[in-house]
C-alpha positions as CSV (number, residue, x, y, z in Angstrom):
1,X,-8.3,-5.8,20.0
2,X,-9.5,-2.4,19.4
3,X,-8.1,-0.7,16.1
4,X,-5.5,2.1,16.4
5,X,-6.1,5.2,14.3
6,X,-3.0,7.3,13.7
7,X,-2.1,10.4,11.4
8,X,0.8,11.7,10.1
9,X,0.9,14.7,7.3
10,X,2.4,14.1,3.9
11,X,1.7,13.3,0.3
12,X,0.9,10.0,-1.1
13,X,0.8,8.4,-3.9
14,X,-0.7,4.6,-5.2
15,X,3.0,3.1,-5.2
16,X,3.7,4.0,-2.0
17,X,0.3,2.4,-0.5
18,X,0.7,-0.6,-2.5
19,X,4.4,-0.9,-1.1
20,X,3.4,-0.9,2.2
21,X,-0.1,-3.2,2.1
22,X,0.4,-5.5,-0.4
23,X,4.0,-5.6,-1.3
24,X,5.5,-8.3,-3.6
25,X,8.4,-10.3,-5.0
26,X,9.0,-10.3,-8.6
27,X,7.6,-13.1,-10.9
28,X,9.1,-14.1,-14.1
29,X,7.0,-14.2,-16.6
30,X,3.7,-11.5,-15.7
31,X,0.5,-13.7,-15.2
32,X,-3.1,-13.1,-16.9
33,X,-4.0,-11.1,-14.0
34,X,-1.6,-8.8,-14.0
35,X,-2.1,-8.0,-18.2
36,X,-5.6,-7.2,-17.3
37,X,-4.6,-5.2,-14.3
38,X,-2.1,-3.3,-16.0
39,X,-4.3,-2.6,-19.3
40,X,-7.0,-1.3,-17.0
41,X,-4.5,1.3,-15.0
42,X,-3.1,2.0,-18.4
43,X,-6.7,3.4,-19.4
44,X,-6.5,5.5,-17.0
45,X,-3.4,7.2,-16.6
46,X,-3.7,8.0,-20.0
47,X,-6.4,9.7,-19.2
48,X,-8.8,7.8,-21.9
49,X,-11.1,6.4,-19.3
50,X,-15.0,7.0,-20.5
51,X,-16.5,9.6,-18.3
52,X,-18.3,7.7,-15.5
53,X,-16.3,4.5,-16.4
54,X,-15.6,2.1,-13.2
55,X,-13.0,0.0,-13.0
56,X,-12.8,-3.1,-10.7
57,X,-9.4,-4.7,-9.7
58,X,-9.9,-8.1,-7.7
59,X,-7.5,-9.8,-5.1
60,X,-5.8,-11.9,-8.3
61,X,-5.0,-8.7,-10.5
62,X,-3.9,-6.6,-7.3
63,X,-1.5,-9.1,-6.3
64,X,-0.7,-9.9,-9.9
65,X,0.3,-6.2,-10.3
66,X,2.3,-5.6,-7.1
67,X,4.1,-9.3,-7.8
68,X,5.5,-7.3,-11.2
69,X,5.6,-3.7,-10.1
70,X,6.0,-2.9,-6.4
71,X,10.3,-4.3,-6.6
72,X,10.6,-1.3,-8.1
73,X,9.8,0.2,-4.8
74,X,10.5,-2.3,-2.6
75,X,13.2,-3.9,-4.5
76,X,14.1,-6.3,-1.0
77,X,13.4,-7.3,2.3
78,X,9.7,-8.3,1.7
79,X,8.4,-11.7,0.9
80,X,5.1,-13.6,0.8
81,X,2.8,-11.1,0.2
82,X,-1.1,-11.4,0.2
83,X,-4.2,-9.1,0.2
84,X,-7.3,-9.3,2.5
85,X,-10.0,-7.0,1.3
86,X,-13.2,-5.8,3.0
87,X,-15.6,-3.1,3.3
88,X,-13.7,0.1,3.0
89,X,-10.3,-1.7,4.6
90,X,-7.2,-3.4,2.9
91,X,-5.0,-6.0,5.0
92,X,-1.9,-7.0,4.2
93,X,0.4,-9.7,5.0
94,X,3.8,-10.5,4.2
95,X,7.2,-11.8,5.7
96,X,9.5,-8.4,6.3
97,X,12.7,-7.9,7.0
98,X,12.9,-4.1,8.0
99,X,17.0,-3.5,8.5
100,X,17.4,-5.2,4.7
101,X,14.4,-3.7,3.4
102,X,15.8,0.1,4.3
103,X,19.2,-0.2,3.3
104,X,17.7,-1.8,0.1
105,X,15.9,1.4,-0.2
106,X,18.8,3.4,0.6
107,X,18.2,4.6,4.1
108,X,21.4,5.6,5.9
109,X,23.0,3.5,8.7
110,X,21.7,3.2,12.6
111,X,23.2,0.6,13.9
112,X,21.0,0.7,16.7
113,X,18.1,0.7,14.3
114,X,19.0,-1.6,12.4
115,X,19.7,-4.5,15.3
116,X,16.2,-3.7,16.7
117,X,14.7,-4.4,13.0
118,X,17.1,-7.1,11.7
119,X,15.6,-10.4,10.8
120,X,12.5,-11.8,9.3
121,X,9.2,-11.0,10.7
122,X,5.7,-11.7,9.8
123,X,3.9,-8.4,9.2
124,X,0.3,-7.3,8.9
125,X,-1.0,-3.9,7.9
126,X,-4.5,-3.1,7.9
127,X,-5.3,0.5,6.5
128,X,-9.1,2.1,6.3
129,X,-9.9,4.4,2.8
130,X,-12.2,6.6,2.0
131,X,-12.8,8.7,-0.8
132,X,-15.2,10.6,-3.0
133,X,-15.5,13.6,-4.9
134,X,-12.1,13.4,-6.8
135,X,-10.5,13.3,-2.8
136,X,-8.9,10.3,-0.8
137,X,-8.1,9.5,3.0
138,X,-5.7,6.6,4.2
139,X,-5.5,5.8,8.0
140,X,-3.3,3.0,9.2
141,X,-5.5,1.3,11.3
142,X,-3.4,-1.7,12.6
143,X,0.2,-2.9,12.7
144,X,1.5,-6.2,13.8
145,X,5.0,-7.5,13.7
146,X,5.3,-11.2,14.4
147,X,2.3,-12.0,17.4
148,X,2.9,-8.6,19.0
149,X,0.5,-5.1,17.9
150,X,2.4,-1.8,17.5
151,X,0.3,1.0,19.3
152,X,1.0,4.3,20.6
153,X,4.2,4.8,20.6
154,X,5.5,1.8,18.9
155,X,3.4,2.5,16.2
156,X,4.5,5.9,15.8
157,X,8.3,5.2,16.2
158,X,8.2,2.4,13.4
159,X,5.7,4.9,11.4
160,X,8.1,7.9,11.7
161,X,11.9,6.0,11.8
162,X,11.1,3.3,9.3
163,X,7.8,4.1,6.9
164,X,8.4,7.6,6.2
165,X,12.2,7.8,6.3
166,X,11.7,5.0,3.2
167,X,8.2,7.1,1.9
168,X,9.0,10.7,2.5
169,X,6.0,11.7,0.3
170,X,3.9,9.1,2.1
171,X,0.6,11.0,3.8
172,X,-1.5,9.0,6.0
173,X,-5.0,10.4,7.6
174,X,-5.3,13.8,5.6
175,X,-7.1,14.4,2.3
176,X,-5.5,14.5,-1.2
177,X,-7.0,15.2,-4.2
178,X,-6.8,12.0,-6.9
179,X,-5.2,12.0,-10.6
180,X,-6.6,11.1,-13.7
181,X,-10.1,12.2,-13.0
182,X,-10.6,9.5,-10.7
183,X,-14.1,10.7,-8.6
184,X,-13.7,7.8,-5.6
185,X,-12.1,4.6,-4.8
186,X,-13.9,1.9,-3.5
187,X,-12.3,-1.3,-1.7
188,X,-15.6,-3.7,-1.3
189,X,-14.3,-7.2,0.2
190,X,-14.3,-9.1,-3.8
191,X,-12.5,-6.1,-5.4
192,X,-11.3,-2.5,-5.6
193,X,-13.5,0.0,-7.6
194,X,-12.4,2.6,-9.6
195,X,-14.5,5.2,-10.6
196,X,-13.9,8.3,-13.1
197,X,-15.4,11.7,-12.9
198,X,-18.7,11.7,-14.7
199,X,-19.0,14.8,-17.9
């Protein structure tokens, strides 16, 4: 089926991507992956990354790193995660439960609401990236809940009543600037690329 391009204005931030893409459920004892995952991300937002330094992240430590650090954003609700990377694109997948995963976050009643989302689902997410020049764009290409695609105005509806009522910063489809002197991101289908601002 043809991908569905969508925009909606406000900020982002990695959490909030990560949330919603690759999600996670909380391990233990933190594997290998994640240790190197973390020290890398610890490099750099500390700011001590060599000039011109890149940074790779491969499907093991992303996963690794949202298994130990995305409950703190997405504490419940979401289970089963995985990570599909390709040439610019990310695809998640994950088993969502939409009414528990909003009232975990806080988000007021809607009885209504929450009887349309209730239940376990199987989710995918497929977002496009782009970025250079210390600047990033995410578009949310693709959303499927269970064996059915949300478009138009599905897509917005879930988008605006769910996504961004649990992500108010959240900023899909316009610019913003990186931290930490981070010139691009790359997401090549064996790992994610980081790459710092050169001297």
């Amino acid at each position: 089926m043809r991908l569905n391009q969508v925009s909606y204005t406000r900020s982002v931030d990695r959490r909030t991507w990560l949330a919603l893409i690759f999600g996670a459920t909380l391990d233990a004892a933190p594997p290998p992956a994640y240790k190197s995952a973390r020290r890398k991300l610890d490099i750099i937002e500390s700011d001590h990354a060599p000039a011109g330094a890149i940074y790779s992240f491969n499907k093991a430590e992303i996963e690794a790193w949202a298994a130990v650090e995305v409950p703190e954003v997405v504490p419940d609700g979401l289970r089963n995660p995985r990570v599909e990377l390709g040439d610019g694109t990310a695809t998640g997948h994950a088993l969502i439960d939409f009414a528990r995963l909003r009232h975990a976050k806080g988000a007021s009643g809607n009885w209504l609401l929450d009887k349309l989302l209730e239940g376990e689902r199987p989710v995918m997410a497929m977002i496009d990236l782009k970025s250079a020049n210390g600047m990033c764009t995410v578009r949310l290409l693709r959303l499927e809940v269970g064996s059915v695609a949300a478009t138009g105005a599905v897509l917005d509806f879930l988008v605006k009543n769910f996504f961004l009522t649990l992500f108010p910063s959240a900023k899909v489809g316009e610019s913003f600037e990186l931290e930490h002197r981070i010139n691009r991101i790359n997401i090549k289908p064996k790992a994610v690329y980081v790459q710092i601002k050169g001297s």
